[in-house]
C-alpha positions in Angstrom: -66.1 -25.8 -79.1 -67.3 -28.3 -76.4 -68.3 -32.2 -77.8 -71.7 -33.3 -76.8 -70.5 -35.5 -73.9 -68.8 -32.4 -72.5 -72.1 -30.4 -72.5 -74.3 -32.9 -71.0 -71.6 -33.6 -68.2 -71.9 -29.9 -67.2 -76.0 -30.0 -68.0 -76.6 -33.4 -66.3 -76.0 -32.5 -62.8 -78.5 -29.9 -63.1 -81.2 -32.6 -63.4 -79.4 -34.5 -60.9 -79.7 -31.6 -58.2 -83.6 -30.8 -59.0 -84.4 -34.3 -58.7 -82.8 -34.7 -55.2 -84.2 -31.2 -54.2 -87.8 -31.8 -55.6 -87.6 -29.4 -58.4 -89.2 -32.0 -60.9 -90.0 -29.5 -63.6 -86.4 -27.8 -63.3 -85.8 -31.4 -63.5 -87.5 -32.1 -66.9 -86.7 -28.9 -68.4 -83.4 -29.5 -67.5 -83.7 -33.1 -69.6 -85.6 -31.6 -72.4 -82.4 -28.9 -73.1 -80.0 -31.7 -73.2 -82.2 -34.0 -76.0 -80.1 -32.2 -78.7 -77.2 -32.5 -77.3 -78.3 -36.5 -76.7 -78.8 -37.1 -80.2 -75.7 -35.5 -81.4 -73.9 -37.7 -79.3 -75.3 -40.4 -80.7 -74.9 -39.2 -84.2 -71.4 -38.5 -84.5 -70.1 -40.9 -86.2 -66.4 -41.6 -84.9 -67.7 -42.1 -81.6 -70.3 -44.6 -83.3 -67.6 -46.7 -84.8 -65.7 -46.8 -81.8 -67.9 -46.5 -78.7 -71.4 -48.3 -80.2 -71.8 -50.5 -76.9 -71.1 -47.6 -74.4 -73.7 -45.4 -76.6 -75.4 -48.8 -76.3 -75.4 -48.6 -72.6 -76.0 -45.0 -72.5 -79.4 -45.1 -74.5 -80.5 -48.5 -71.9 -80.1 -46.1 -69.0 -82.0 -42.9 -70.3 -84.8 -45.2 -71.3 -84.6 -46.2 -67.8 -84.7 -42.4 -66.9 -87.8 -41.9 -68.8 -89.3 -44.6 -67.0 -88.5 -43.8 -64.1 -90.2 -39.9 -64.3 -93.1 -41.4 -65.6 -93.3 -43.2 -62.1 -92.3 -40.1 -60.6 -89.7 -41.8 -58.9 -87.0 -38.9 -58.8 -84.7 -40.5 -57.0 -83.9 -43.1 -59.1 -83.6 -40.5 -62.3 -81.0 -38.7 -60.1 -79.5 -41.7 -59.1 -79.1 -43.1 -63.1 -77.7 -40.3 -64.2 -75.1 -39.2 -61.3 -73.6 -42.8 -61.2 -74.3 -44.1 -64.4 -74.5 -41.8 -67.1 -72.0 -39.0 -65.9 -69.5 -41.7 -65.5 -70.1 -43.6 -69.4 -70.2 -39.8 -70.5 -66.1 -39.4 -68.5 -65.5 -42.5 -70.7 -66.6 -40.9 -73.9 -64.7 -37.7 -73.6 -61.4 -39.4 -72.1 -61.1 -41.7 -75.2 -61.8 -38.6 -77.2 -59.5 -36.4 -75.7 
C-alpha cells in the first residue's frame, strides 16, 4: 500500500501540468483529490515525531498555493509545487523508506 507522500508525488504533477497548460479546473480538482491524502500526511504520527519542521515547511508552501490560485496566478502554483513540494515530499518517503 502506497504512504501519502508517495500518492501525492504521483498526484502532484497532475496539478503541475494543468497549471502550466491552462487547465485551471483540472488544476483544482486535481488539488481537491489530494486534500485527503494532505491530511493523512500530516496525521501520521511517526512522520510527525520525526519530520514536524519539513511538514512545517510543507503546510507554509500549500498555504502559499492557495494563495496564489486565489490570485489566479498559475504559474506560481505550478512553480511551488514542482520545485518545492515534490522535492520535501522525496525527503519524506526517502527517510521512510
Amino acid at each position: 500500500m502506497e504512504t501519502p507522500a508517495e500518492t501525492l508525488s504521483k498526484r502532484l504533477p497532475e496539478i503541475v501540468r494543468a497549471s502550466r497548460l491552462g487547465d485551471y479546473g483540472d488544476a483544482s480538482s486535481a488539488l481537491n483529490k489530494c486534500i485527503p491524502y494532505l491530511e493523512d500526511l500530516q496525521m501520521e504520527p511517526a512522520l510527525r515525531a520525526k519530520k514536524k519542521p519539513l511538514l512545517d515547511k510543507i503546510n507554509y508552501s500549500l498555504e502559499t498555493v492557495v494563495l496564489m490560485m486565489g490570485r489566479k496566478d498559475w504559474v506560481a502554483v505550478a512553480d511551488i509545487i514542482e520545485f518545492e513540494v515534490l522535492p520535501m515530499l522525496g525527503e519524506i518517503g526517502r527517510s521512510t523508506a
